[in-house]
C-alpha positions as YAML, in Angstrom:
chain: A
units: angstrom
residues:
- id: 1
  name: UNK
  ca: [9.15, 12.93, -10.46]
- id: 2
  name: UNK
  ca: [9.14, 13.73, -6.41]
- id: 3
  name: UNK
  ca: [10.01, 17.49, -6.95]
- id: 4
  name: UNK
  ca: [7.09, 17.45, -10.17]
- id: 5
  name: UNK
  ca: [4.41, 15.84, -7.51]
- id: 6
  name: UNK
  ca: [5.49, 18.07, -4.61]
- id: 7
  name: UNK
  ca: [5.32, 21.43, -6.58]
- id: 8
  name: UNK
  ca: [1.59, 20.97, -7.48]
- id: 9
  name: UNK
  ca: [1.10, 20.46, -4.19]
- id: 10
  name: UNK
  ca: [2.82, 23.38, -3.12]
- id: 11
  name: UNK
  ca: [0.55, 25.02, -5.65]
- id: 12
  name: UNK
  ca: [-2.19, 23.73, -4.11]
- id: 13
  name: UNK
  ca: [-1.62, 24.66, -0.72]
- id: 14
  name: UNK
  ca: [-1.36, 28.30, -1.72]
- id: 15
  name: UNK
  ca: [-4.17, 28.24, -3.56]
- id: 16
  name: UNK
  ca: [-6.08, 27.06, -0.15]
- id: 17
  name: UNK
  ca: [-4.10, 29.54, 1.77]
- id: 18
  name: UNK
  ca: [-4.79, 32.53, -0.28]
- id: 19
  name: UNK
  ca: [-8.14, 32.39, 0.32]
- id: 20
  name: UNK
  ca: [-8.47, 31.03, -3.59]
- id: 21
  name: UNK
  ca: [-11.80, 28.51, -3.69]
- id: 22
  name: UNK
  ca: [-10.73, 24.76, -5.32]
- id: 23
  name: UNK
  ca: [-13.36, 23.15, -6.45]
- id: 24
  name: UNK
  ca: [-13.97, 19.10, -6.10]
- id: 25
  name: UNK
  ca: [-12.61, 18.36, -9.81]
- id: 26
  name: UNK
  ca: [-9.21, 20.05, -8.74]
- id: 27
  name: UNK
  ca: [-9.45, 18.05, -5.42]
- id: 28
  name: UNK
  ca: [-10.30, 15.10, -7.50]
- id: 29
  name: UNK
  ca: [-7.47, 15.87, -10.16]
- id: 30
  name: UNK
  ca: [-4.82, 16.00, -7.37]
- id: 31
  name: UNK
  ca: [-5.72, 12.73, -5.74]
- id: 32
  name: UNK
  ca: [-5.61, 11.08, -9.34]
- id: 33
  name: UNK
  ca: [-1.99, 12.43, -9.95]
- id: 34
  name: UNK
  ca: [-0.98, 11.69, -6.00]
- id: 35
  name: UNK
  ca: [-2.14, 7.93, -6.89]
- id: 36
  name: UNK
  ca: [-0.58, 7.31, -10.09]
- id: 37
  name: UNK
  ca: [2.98, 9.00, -7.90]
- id: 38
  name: UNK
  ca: [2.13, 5.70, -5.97]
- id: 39
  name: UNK
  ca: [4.08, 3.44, -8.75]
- id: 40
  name: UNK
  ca: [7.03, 5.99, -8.55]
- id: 41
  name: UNK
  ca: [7.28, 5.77, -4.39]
- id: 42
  name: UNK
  ca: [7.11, 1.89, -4.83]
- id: 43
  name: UNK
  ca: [10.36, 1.87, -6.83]
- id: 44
  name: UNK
  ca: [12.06, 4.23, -4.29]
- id: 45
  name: UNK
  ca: [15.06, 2.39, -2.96]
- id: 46
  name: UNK
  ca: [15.74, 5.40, -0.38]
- id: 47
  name: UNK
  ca: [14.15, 5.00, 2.45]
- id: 48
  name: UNK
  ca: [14.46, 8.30, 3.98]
- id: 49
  name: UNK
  ca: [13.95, 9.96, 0.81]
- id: 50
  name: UNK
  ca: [10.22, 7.81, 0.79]
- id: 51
  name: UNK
  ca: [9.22, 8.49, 4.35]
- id: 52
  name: UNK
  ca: [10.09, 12.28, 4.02]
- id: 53
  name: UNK
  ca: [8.22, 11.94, 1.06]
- id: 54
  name: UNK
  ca: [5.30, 10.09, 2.21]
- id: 55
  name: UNK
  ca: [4.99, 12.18, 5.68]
- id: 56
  name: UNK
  ca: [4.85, 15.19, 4.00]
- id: 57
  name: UNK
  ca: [2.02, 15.07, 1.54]
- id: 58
  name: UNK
  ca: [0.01, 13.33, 4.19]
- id: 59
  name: UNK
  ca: [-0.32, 16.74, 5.51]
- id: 60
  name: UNK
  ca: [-1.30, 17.86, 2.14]
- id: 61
  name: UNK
  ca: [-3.55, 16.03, 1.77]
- id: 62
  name: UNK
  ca: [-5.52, 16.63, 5.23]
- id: 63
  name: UNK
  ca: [-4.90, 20.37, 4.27]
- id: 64
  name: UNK
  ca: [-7.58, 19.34, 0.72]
- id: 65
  name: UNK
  ca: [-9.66, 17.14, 3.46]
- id: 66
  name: UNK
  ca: [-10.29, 20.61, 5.31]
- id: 67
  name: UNK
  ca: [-11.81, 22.12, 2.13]
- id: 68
  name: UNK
  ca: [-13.66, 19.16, 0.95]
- id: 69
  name: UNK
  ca: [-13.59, 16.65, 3.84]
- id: 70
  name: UNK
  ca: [-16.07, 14.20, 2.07]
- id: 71
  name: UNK
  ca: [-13.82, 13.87, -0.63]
- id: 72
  name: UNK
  ca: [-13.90, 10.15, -1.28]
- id: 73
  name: UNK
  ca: [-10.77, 9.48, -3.42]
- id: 74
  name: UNK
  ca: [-8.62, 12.20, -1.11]
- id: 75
  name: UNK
  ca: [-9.88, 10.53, 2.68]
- id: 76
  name: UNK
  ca: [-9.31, 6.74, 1.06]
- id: 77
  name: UNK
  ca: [-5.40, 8.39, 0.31]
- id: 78
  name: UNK
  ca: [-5.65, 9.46, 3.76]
- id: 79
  name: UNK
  ca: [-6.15, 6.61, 4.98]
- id: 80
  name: UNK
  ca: [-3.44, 4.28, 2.55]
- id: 81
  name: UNK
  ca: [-1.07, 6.60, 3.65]
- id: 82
  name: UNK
  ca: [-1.48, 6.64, 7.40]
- id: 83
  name: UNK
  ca: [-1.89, 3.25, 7.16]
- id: 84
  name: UNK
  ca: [1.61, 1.92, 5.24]
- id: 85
  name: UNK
  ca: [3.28, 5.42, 6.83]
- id: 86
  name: UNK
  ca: [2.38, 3.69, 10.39]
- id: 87
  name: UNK
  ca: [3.92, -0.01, 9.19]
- id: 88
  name: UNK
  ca: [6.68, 0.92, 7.44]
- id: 89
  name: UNK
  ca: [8.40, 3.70, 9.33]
- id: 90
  name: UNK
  ca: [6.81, 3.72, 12.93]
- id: 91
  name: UNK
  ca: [5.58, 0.68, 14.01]
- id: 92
  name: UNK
  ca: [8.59, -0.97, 15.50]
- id: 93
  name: UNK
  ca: [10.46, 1.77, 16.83]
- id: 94
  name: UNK
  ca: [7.21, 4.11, 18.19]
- id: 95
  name: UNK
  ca: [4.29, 1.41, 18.71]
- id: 96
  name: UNK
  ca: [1.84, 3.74, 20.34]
- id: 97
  name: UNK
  ca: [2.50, 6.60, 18.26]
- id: 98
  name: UNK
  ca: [1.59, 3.69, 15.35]
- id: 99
  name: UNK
  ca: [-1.46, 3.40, 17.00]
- id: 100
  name: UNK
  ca: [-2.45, 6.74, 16.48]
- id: 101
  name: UNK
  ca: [-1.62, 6.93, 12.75]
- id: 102
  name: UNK
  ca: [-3.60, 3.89, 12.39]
- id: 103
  name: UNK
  ca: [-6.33, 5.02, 14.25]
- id: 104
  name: UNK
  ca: [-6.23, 8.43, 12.06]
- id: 105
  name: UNK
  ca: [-6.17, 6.16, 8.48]
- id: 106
  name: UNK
  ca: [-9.17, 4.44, 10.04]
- id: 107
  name: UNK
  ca: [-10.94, 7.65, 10.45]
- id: 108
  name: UNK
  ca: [-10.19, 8.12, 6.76]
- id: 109
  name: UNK
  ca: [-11.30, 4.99, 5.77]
- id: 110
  name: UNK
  ca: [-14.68, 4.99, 6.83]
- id: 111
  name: UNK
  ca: [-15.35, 8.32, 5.56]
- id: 112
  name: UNK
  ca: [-14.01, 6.87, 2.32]
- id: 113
  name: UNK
  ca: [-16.57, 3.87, 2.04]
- id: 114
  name: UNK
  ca: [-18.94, 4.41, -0.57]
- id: 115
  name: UNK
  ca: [-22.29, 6.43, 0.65]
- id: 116
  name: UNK
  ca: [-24.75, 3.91, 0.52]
- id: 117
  name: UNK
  ca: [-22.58, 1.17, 1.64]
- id: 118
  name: UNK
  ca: [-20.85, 2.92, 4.46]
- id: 119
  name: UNK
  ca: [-20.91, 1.48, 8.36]
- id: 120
  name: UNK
  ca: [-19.69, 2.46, 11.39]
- id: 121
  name: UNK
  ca: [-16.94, 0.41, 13.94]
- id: 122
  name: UNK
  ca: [-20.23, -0.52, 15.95]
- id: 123
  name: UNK
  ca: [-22.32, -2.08, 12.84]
- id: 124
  name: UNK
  ca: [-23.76, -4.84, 14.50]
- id: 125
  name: UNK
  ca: [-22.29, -8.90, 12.60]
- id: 126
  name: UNK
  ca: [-25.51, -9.23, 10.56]
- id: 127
  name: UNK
  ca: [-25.51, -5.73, 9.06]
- id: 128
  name: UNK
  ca: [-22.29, -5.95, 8.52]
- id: 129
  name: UNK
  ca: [-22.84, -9.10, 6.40]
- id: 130
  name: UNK
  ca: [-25.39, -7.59, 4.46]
- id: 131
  name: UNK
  ca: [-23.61, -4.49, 3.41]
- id: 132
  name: UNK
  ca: [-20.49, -6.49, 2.34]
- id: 133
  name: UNK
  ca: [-22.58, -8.57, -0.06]
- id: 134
  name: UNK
  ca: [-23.18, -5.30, -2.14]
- id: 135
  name: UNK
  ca: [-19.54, -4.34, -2.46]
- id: 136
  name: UNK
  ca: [-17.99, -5.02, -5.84]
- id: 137
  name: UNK
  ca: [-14.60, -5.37, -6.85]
- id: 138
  name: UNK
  ca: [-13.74, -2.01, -8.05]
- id: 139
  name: UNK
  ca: [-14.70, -1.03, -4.34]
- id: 140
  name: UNK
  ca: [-12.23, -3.56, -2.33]
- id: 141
  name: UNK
  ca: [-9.68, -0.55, -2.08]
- id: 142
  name: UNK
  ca: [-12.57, 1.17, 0.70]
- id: 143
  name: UNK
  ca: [-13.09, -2.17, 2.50]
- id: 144
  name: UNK
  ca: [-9.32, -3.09, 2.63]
- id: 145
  name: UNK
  ca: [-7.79, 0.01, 4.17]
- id: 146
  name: UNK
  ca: [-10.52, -0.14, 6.27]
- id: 147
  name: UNK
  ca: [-10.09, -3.34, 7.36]
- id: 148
  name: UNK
  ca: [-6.35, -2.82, 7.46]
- id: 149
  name: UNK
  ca: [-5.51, 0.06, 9.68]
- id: 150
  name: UNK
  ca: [-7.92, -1.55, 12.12]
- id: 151
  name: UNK
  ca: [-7.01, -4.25, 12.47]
- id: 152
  name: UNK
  ca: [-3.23, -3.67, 12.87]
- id: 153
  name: UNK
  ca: [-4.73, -1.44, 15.86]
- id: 154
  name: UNK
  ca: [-6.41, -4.55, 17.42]
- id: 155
  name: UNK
  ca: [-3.50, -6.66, 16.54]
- id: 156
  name: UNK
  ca: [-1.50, -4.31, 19.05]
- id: 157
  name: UNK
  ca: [-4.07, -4.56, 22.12]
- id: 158
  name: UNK
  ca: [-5.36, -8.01, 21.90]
- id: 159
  name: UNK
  ca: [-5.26, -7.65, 25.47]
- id: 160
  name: UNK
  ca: [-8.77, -5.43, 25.53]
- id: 161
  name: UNK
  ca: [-12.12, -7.47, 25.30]
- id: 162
  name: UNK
  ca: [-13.35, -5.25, 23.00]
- id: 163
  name: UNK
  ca: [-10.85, -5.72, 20.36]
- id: 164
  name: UNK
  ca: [-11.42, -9.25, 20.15]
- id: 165
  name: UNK
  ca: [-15.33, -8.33, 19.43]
- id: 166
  name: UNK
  ca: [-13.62, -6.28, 16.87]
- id: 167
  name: UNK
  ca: [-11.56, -8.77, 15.20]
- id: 168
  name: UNK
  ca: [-14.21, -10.22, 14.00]
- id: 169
  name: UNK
  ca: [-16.08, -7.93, 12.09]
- id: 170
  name: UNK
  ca: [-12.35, -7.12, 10.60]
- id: 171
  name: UNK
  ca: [-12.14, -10.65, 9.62]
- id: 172
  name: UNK
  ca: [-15.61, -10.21, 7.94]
- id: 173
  name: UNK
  ca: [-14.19, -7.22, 5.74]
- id: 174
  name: UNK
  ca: [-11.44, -8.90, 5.06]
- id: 175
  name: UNK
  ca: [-12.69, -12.40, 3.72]
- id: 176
  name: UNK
  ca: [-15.02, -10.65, 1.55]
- id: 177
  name: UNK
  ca: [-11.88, -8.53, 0.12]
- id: 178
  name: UNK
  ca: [-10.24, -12.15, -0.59]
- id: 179
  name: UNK
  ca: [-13.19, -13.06, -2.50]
- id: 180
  name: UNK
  ca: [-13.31, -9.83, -4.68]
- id: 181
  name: UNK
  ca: [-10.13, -9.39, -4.96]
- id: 182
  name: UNK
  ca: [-7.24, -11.16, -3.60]
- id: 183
  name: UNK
  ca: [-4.03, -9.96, -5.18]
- id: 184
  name: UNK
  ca: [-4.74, -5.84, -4.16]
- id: 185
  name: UNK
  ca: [-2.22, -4.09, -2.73]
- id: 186
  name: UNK
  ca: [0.53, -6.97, -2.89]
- id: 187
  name: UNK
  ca: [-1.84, -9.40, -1.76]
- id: 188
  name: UNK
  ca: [-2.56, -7.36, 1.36]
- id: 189
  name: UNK
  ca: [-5.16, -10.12, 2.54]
- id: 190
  name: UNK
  ca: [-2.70, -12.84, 2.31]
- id: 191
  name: UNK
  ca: [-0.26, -10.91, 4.31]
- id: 192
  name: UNK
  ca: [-2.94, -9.46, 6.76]
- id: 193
  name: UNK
  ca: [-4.15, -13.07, 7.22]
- id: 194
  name: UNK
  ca: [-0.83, -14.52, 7.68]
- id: 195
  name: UNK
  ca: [-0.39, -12.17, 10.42]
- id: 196
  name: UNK
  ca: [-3.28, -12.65, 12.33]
- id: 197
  name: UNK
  ca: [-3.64, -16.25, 12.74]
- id: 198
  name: UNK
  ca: [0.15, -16.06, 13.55]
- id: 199
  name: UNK
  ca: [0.02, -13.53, 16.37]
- id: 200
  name: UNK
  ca: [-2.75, -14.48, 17.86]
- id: 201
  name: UNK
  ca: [-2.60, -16.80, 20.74]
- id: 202
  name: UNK
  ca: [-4.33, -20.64, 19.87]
- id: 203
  name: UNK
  ca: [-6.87, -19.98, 22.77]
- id: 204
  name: UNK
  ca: [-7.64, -16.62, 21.13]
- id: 205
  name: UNK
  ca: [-8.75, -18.23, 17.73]
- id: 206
  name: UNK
  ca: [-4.89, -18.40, 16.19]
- id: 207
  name: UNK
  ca: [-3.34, -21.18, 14.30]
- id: 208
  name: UNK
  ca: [-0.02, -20.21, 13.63]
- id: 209
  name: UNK
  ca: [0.23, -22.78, 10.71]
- id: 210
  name: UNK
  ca: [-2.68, -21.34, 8.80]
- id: 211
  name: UNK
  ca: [-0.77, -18.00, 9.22]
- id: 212
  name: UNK
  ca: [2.20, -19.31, 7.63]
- id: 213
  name: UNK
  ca: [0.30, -20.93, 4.47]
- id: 214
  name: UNK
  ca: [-1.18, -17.33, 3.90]
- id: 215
  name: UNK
  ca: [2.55, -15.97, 4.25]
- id: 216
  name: UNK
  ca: [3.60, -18.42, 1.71]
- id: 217
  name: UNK
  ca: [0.90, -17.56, -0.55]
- id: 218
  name: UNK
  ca: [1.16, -13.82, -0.56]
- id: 219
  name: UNK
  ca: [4.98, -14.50, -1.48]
- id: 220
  name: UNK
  ca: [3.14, -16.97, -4.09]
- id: 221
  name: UNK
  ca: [1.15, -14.21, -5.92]
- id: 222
  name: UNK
  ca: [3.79, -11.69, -5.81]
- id: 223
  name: UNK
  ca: [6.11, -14.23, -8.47]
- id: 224
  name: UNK
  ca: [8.33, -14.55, -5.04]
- id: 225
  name: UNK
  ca: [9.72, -11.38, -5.07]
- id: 226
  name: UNK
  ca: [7.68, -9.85, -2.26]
- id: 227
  name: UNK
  ca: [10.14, -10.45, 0.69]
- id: 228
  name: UNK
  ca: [7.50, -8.48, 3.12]
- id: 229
  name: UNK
  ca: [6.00, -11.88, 3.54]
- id: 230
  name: UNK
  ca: [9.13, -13.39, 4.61]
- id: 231
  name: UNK
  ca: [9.46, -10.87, 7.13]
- id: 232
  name: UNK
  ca: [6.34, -11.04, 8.74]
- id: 233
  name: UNK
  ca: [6.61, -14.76, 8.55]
- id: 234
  name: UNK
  ca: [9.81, -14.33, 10.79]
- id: 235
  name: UNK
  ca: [8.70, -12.21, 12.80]
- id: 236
  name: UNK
  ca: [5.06, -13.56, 13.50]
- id: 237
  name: UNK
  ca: [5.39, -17.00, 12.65]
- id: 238
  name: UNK
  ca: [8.73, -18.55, 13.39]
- id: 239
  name: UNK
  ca: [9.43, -16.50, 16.76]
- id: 240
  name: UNK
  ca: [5.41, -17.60, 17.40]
- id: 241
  name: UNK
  ca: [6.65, -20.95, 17.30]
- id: 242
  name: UNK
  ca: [10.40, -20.92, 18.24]
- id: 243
  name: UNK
  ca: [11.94, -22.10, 15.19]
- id: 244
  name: UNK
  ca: [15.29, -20.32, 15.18]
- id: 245
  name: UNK
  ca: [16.59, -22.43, 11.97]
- id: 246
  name: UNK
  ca: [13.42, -21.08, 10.15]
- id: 247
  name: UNK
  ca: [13.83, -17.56, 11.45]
- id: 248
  name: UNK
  ca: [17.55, -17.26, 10.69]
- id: 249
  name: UNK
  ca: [16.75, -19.14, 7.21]
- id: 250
  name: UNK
  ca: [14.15, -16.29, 6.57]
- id: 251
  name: UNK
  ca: [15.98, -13.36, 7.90]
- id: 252
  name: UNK
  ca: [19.19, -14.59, 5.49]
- id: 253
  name: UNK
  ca: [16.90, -14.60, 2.58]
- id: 254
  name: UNK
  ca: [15.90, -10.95, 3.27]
- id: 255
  name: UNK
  ca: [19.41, -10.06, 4.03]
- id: 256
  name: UNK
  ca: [21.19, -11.16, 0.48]
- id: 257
  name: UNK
  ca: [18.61, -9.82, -1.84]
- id: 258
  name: UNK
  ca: [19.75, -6.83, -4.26]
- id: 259
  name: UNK
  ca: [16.54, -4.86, -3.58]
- id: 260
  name: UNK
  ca: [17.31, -3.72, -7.62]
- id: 261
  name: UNK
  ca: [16.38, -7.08, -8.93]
- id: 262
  name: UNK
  ca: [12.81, -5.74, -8.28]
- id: 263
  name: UNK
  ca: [12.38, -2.71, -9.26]
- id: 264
  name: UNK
  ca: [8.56, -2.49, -8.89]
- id: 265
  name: UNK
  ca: [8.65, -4.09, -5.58]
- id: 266
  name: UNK
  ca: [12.23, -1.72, -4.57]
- id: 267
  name: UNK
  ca: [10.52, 0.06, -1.78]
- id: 268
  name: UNK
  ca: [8.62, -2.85, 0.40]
- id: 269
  name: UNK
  ca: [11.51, -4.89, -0.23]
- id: 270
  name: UNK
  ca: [14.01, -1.77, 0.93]
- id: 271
  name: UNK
  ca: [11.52, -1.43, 3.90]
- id: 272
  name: UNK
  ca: [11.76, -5.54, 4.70]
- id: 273
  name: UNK
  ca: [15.08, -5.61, 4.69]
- id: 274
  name: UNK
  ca: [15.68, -2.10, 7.31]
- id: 275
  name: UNK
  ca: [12.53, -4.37, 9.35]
- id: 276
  name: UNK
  ca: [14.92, -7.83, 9.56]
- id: 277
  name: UNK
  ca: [17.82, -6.06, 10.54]
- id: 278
  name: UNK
  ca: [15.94, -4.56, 13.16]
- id: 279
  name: UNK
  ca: [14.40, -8.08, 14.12]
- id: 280
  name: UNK
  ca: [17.81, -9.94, 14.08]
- id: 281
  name: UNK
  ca: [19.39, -7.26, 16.29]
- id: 282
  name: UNK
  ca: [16.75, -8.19, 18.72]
- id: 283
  name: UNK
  ca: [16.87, -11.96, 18.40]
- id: 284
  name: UNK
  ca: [17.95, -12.96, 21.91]
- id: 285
  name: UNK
  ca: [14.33, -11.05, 23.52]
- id: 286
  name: UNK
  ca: [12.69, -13.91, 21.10]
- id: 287
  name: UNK
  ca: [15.17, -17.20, 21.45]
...
């Protein structure tokens, strides 16, 4: 299926670089195909074979965003992609380098928002409200990625003023995601809220059990077999509050499960388990 996908995008590219014009429908019918290769990726076990994967059509698709950069469905891939590229296979090794692929899948994202809806990282709270009322469920994919990729980059300089002003409009995107919506993307708000009141400092507006609840809920939705949300609970929660029995507990779960038993969740659960081996090596920086 990966050599299928990746040859009609080879196509593609020559196409563009022969001086060939592509309309929007073939722009369009690539970005359908790329997203139903989504379902195939998630059941990837290999995680170099994914990230080679994933890294590489990225650039494919910015090469279709340079002939047709409004391209809704094409920038919101954009910005998916940068997005769980950046978490999954950068983040704890490269953080600032994170940063930037985050800050390019925002980009992405708000070109993706739908026309008439769309708003700007400076929309002031009350516009922001308004515009959020009009979104519909179908349309929670726009506002999530959105909300996502910036607010993992604000999660990673909570330090700056201006982040925390941020935050909030983040929140905003994402609590109207939970009510649309809830379970999209593995329960991506669940997660994302899990991780923010964890993080985040009591003073700053955290509550670190709040976070866990949301952890345990995501894992909840996802009939328990989304062990993401134990690692993030480990790693945000349990260090957050130094409970070593509850991080070792967590980090053993992640550690003994087959990643087959799962075969729709193969690749986030592949990805958890590279993440707490990573985190236990490091346990004596958080204990």
């Amino acid at each position: 299926m990966f050599k299928k996908i990746n040859k009609i995008f080879i196509s593609v590219i020559l196409l563009l670089l022969s001086g060939c014009s592509i309309n929007r429908m073939m722009v369009n019918t690539t970005a359908n195909f790329f997203h139903d290769g989504m379902d195939v990726l998630y059941r990837e076990g290999d995680l170099k074979l994914a990230q080679q994967f994933l890294g590489s059509n990225l650039k494919t698709i910015e090469v279709m965003l340079n002939r047709d950069p409004d391209n809704q469905k094409m920038n919101l891939l954009a910005a998916q992609g940068f997005g769980a590229y950046a978490m999954a296979f950068v983040q704890d090794l490269e953080p600032e380098r994170a940063q930037n692929l985050y800050r390019r899948g925002l980009n992405y994202a708000l070109k993706s928002l739908p026309k008439k809806k769309a708003f700007s990282k400076d929309i002031k709270l009350d516009d922001l409200d308004k515009l959020l009322q009009d979104y519909k469920k179908g349309e929670v994919p726009y506002l999530f990625w959105t909300a996502y990729n910036w607010g993992n980059i604000i999660l990673m300089e909570l330090e700056k003023p201006i982040s925390l002003m941020h935050m909030v409009k983040v929140e905003k995107i994402m609590a109207r995601c939970e009510e649309l919506d809830e379970e999209y993307n593995f329960a991506g708000v669940d997660l994302f809220y899990g991780s923010y009141y964890a993080a985040r400092p009591k003073m700053l507006g955290g509550d670190p059990e709040k976070g866990r609840d949301y952890f345990q809920r995501c894992f909840q939705l996802n009939s328990e077999k989304f062990y993401l949300a134990k690692y993030f609970c480990a790693q945000y929660y349990a260090i957050g509050v130094n409970d070593e029995e509850l991080f070792d507990k967590l980090i053993k779960e992640i550690e003994n499960l087959d990643i087959d038993k799962y075969p729709e969740y193969r690749l986030m659960n592949a990805i958890a388990k590279e993440k707490a081996q990573r985190l236990k090596e490091n346990k004596s920086k958080y204990f």
